[in-house]
C-alpha positions in Angstrom: 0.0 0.0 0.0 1.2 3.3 -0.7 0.2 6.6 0.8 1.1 9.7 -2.0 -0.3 13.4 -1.3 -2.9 11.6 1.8 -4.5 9.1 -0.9 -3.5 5.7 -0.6 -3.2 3.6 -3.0 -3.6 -0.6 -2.9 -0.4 -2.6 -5.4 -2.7 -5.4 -6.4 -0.8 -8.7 -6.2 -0.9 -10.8 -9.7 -3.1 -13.2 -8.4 -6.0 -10.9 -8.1 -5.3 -9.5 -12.1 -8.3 -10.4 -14.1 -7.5 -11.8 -18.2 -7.2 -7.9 -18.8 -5.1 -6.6 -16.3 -7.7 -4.8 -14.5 -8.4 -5.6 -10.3 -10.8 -9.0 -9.7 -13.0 -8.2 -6.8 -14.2 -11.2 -5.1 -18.0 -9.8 -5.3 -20.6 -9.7 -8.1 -23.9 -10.2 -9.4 -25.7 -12.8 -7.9 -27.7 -15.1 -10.5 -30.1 -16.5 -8.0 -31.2 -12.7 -7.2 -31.3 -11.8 -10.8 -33.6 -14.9 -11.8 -36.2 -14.4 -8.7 -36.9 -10.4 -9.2 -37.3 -11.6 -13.1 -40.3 -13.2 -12.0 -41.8 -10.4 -10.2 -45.0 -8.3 -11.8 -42.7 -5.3 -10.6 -40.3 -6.0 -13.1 -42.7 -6.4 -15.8 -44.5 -2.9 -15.1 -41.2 -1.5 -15.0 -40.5 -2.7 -18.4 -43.6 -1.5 -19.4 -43.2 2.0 -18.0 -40.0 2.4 -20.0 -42.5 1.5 -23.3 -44.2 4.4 -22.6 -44.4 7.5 -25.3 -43.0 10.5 -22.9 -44.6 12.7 -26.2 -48.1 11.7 -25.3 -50.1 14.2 -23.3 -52.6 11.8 -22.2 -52.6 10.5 -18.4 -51.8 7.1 -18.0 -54.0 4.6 -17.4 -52.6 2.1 -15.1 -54.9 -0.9 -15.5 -51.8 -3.5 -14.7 -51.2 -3.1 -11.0 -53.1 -3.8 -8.1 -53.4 -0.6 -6.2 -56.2 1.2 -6.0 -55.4 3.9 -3.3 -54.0 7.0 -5.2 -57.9 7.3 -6.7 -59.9 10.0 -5.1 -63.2 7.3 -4.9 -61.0 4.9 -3.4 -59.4 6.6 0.4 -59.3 4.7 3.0 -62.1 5.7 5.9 -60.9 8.5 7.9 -61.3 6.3 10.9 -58.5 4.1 9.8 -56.8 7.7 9.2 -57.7 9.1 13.1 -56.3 5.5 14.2 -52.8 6.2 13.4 -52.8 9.8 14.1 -54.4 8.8 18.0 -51.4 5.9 18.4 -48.5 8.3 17.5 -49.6 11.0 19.7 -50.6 8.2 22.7 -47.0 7.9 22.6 -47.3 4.2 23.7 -45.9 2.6 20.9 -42.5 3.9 20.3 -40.8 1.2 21.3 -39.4 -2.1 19.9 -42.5 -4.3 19.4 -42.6 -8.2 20.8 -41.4 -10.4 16.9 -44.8 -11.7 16.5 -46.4 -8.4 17.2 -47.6 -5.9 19.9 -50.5 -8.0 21.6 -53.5 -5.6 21.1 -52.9 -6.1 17.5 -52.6 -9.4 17.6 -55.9 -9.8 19.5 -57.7 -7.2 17.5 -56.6 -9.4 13.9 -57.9 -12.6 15.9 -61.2 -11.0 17.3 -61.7 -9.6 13.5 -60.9 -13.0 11.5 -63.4 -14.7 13.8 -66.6 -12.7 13.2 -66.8 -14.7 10.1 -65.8 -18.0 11.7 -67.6 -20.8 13.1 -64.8 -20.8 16.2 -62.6 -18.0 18.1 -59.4 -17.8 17.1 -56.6 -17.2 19.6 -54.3 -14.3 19.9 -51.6 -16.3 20.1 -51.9 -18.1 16.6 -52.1 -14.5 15.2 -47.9 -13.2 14.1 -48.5 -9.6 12.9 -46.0 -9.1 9.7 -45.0 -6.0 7.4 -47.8 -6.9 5.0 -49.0 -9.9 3.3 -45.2 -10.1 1.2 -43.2 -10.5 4.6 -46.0 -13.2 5.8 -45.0 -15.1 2.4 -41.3 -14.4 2.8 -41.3 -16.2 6.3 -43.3 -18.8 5.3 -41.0 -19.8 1.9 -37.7 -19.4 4.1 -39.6 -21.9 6.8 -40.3 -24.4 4.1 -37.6 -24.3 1.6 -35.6 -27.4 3.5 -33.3 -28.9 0.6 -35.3 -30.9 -1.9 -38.4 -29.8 -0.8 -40.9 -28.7 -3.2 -44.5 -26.2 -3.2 -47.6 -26.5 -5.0 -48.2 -23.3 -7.1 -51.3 -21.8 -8.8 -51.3 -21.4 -12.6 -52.0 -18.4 -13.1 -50.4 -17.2 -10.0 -49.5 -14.4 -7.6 -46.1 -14.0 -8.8 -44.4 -13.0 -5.6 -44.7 -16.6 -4.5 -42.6 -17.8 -7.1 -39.9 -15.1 -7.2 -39.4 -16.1 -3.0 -39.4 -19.5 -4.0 -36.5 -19.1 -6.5 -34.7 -16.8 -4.6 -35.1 -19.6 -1.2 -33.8 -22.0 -3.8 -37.6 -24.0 -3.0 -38.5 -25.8 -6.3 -42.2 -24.9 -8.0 -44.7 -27.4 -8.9 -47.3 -25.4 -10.4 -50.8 -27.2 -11.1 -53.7 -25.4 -13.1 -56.5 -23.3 -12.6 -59.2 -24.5 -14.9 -61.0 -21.3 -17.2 -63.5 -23.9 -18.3 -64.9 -24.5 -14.8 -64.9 -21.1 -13.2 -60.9 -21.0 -12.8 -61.5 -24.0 -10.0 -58.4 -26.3 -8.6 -57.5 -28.8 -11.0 -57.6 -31.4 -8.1 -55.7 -34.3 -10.4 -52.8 -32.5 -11.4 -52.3 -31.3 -7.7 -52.0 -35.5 -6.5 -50.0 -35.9 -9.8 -47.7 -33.4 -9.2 -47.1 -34.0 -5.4 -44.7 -36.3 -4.0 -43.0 -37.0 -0.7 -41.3 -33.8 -0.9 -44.0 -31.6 -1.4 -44.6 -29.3 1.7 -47.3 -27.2 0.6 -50.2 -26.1 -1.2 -50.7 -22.1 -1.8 -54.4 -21.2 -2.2 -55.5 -17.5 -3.1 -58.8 -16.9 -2.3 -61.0 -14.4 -3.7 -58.1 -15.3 -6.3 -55.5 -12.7 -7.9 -55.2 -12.8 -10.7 -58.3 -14.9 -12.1 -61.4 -12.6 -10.0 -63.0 -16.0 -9.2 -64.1 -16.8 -5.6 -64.1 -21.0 -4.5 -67.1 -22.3 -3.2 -67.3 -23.7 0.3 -67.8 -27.4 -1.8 -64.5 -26.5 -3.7 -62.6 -25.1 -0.8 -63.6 -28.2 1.4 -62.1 -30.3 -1.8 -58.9 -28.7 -1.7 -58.3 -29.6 2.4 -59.1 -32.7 2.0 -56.9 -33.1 -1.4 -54.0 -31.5 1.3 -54.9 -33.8 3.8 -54.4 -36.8 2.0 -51.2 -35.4 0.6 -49.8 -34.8 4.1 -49.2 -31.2 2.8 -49.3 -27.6 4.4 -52.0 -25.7 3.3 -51.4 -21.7 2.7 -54.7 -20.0 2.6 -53.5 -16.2 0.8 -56.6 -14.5 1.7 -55.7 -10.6 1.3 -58.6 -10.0 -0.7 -60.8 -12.2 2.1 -63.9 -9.2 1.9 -63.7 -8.7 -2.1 -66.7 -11.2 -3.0 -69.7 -9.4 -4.9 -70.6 -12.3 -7.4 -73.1 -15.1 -6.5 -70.6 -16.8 -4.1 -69.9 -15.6 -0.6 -66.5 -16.0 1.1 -65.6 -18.6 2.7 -62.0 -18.7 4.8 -60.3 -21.9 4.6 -60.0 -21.5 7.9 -62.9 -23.5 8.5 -61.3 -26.6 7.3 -58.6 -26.6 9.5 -60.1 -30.2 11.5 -59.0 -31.3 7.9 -55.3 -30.3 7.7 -53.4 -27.9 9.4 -54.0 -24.2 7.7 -51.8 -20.7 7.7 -54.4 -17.9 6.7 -52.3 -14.7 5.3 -53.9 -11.4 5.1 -53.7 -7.6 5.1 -55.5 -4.3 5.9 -54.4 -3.1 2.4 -57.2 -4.2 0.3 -60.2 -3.6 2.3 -59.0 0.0 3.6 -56.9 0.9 0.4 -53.6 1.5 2.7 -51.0 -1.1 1.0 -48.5 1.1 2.0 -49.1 0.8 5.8 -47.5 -2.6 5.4 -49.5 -3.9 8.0 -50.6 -7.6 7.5 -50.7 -10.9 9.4 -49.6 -14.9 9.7 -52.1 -17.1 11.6 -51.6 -20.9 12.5 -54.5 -23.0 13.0 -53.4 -26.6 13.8 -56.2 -27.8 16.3 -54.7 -31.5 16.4 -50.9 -30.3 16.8 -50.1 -31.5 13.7 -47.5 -28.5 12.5 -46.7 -28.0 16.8 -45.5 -32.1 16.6 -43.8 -31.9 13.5 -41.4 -29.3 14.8 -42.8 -26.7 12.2 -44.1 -24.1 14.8 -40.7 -24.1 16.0 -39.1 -23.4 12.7 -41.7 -20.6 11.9 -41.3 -18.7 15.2 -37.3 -18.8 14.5 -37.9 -17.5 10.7 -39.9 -14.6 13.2 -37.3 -14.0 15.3 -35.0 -13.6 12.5 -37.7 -10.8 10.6 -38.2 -7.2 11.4 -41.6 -6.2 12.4 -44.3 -3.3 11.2 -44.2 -0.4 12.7 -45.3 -0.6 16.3 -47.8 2.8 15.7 -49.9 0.9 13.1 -50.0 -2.1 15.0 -50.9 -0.1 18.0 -53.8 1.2 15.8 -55.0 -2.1 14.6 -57.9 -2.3 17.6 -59.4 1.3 16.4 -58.9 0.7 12.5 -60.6 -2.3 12.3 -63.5 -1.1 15.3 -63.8 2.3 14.1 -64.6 1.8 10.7 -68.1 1.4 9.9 -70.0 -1.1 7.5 -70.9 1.8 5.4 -67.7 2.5 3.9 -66.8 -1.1 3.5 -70.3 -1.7 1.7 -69.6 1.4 -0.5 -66.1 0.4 -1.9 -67.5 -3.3 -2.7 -70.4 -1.5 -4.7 -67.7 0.6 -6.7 -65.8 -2.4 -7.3 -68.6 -4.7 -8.3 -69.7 -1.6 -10.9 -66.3 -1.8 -11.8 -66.0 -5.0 -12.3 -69.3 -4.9 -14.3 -68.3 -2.5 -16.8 -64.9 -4.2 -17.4 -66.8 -7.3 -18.4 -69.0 -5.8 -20.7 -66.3 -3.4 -22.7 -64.2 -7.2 -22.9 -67.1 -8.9 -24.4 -67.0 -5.8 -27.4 -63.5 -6.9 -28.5 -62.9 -9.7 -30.4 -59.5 -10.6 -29.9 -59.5 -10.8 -25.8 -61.9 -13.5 -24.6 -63.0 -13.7 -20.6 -63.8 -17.5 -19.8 -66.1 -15.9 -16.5 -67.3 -12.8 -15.1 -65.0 -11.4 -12.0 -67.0 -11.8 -8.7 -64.1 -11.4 -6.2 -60.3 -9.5 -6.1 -60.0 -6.3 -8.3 -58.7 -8.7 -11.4 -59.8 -10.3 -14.5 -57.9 -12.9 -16.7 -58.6 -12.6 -21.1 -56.9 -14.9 -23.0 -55.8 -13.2 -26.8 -56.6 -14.8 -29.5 -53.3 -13.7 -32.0 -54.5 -15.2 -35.3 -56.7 -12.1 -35.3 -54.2 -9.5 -34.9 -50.8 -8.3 -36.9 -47.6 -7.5 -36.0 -47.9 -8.7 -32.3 -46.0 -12.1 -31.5 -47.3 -12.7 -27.9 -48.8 -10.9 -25.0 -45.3 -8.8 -23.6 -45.4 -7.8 -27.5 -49.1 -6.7 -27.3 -48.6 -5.0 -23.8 -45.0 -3.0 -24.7 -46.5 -1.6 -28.3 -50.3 -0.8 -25.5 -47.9 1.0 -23.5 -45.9 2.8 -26.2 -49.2 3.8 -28.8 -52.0 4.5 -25.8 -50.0 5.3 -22.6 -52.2 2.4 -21.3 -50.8 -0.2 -18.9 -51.9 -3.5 -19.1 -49.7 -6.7 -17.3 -48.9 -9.6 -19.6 -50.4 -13.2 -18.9 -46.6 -14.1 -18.7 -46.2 -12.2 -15.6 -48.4 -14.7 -13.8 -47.5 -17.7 -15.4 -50.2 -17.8 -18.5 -48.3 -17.3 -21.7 -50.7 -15.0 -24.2 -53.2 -14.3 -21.5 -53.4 -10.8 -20.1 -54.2 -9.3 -16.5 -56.4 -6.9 -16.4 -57.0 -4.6 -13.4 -60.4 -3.0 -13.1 -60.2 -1.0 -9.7 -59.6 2.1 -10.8 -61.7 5.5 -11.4 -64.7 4.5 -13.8 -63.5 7.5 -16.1 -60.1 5.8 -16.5 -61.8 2.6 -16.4 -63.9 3.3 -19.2 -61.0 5.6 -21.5 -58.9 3.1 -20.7 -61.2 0.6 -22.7 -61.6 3.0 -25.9 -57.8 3.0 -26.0 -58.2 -0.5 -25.9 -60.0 -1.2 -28.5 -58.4 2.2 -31.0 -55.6 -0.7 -30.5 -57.0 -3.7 -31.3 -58.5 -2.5 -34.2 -55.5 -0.6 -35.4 -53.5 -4.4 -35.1 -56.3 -6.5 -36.6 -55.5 -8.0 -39.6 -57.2 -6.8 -42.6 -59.5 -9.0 -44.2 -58.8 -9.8 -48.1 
């Protein structure tokens, strides 16, 4: 090392000389990182953003992303706004908060999630977590043992799959079935499973497909687990999103049948995803996960997480009590209209096809039919060249594991919703081929 004019300078040893004579550092890129955030819907939109005509005056409309909250007719209740203003200013929550969660959240998620239940769940199966995403994250690192493998949807919440890849967890995806109302192909699920299979991921009111499982169905699929001797991950963020035919039913009811982890949020029903307040809850009445040394595992995959911040958690009894009925009913009648209107303006284009009405989630699946357009070779092609002609964001079918579908996010202002459809369809008929 040598020190000139208070600079010093390090004589790199020719061991350490790349091929061209520059340093090697013994850091880099790491390909397991690169290959799970490929997978992410983030990195999609991203792409797509950069598609965008920075020329065109018209607002974007962002009909790819699942986020509702920056639109004036979609604010939380000012209840859930009063909630963390009260908890800051209590001063009683500045401190470091217990790793599965300050306890009068944890009792106030339990008290909630049993309203709808036929049985009271404990405070102590509740683990608060920083959103729905960290409740995953835990739950992957817990699971991803070496050879072990997890049953994934098709189409799919992407996040799952990107935390799988990056836990070096192997996928085993098995289908979602347009034909029958986007149910749970229950053969492919026993085909695909084997003794390394550790669990089953179920999202219900389902992202990205807008269907909602019947109680029959639901029942099906713990009993399918059961048999299995599989974990069964109940994702139920959008758990209050029903406004079809079919109420919601947790899969929390099954949980005599196989041991069940129910994951949810307050950032669909109040419109505050960025509150990153969500939660983890065990229900394992016969001690099956408690025996099997799983509990253990989880609590340590806990201990090893940070946690939300203590404020919200310390306004999680007020949020959820203070917020009346009214504004819940409201924003499910805005959806549902949404949702309605989305379905009809599909049905007027001929080249995107929906195989059923959304009744649940803020999301709709089309499949394209491409021998009816020009010049666009699959569904990233047909979303970059939306992006770049209409300032219009759509996400590719890709994205979520269905190659030539597309997503299609219908929470949104119904102005948007509905210019966002004329843009649409100025597309689609610009790129349909011309008939002879």
């Amino acid at each position: 090392i040598t020190k000139i004019i208070g600079v010093t300078f390090c004589h790199v040893s020719s061991k350490k000389m790349g091929e061209n004579g520059a340093k090697r550092w013994n850091f880099g890129a790491n390909k397991v990182v690169e290959r799970s955030n490929s997978l992410t819907v983030r990195d999609y939109l991203n792409t797509l953003i950069s598609n965008l005509d920075g020329g065109d005056v018209r607002p974007v409309i962002p009909l790819g992303h699942g986020d509702p909250s920056p639109f004036p007719s979609f604010r939380t209740d000012q209840a859930a706004v009063e909630a963390i203003c009260d908890a800051v200013r209590s001063t009683k929550f500045n401190n470091y908060s217990a790793s599965s969660g300050v306890p009068v959240a944890r009792k106030a998620v339990a008290e909630y999630l049993s309203q709808d239940l036929s049985y009271q769940i404990s405070p102590n199966d509740v683990h608060i977590t920083a959103g729905c995403v960290q409740a995953i994250e835990i739950l992957i690192s817990a699971l991803a043992t070496p050879g072990a493998n997890i049953l994934l949807p098709r189409p799919t919440y992407p996040m799952y799959d990107s935390l799988a890849a990056f836990c070096q967890l192997e996928v085993r995806s098995f289908d979602l079935l347009p034909e029958n109302g986007w149910d749970v192909d229950l053969d492919g699920v026993e085909a695909l499973a084997d003794e390394k299979t550790v669990a089953i991921v179920v999202i219900n009111p389902c992202n990205p497909c807008g269907n909602v499982f019947s109680r029959q169905h639901l029942q099906k699929i713990a009993e399918t687990a059961c048999k299995l001797g599989i974990l069964l991950i109940a994702d139920e963020v959008y758990d209050h999103f029903a406004f079809g035919d079919k109420p919601f039913v947790s899969m929390a009811e099954f949980a005599e049948i196989v041991p069940v982890i129910v994951l949810g949020a307050i950032s669909k029903r109040w419109f505050v995803p960025g509150r990153r307040l969500g939660w983890m809850v065990t229900l394992d009445p016969h001690g099956i996960m408690k025996d099997s040394g799983f509990s253990q595992t989880l609590i340590h995959v806990v201990n090893l997480s940070t946690e939300p911040a203590t404020f919200i958690q310390g306004a999680m009894p007020d949020i959820i009590g203070n917020t009346k009925e009214e504004f819940f009913a409201s924003k499910l009648e805005m959806v549902k209209q949404c949702a309605e209107i989305c379905y009809e303006e599909i049905m007027k284009i001929p080249c995107i096809t929906c195989p059923c009405k959304p009744e649940g989630s803020m999301f709709t699946m089309v499949k394209l039919n491409l021998s009816l357009l020009e010049d666009i070779n699959d569904d990233v092609d047909f979303c970059s060249k939306l992006a770049k002609e209409e300032s219009m964001i759509i996400l590719p079918g890709r994205a979520v594991g269905l190659k030539n579908w597309l997503r299609i996010t219908f929470a949104v202002e119904l102005e948007l919703l509905i210019e966002g459809f004329s843009r649409l369809k100025n597309f689609t008929e610009r790129h349909s081929k011309k008939q002879p």
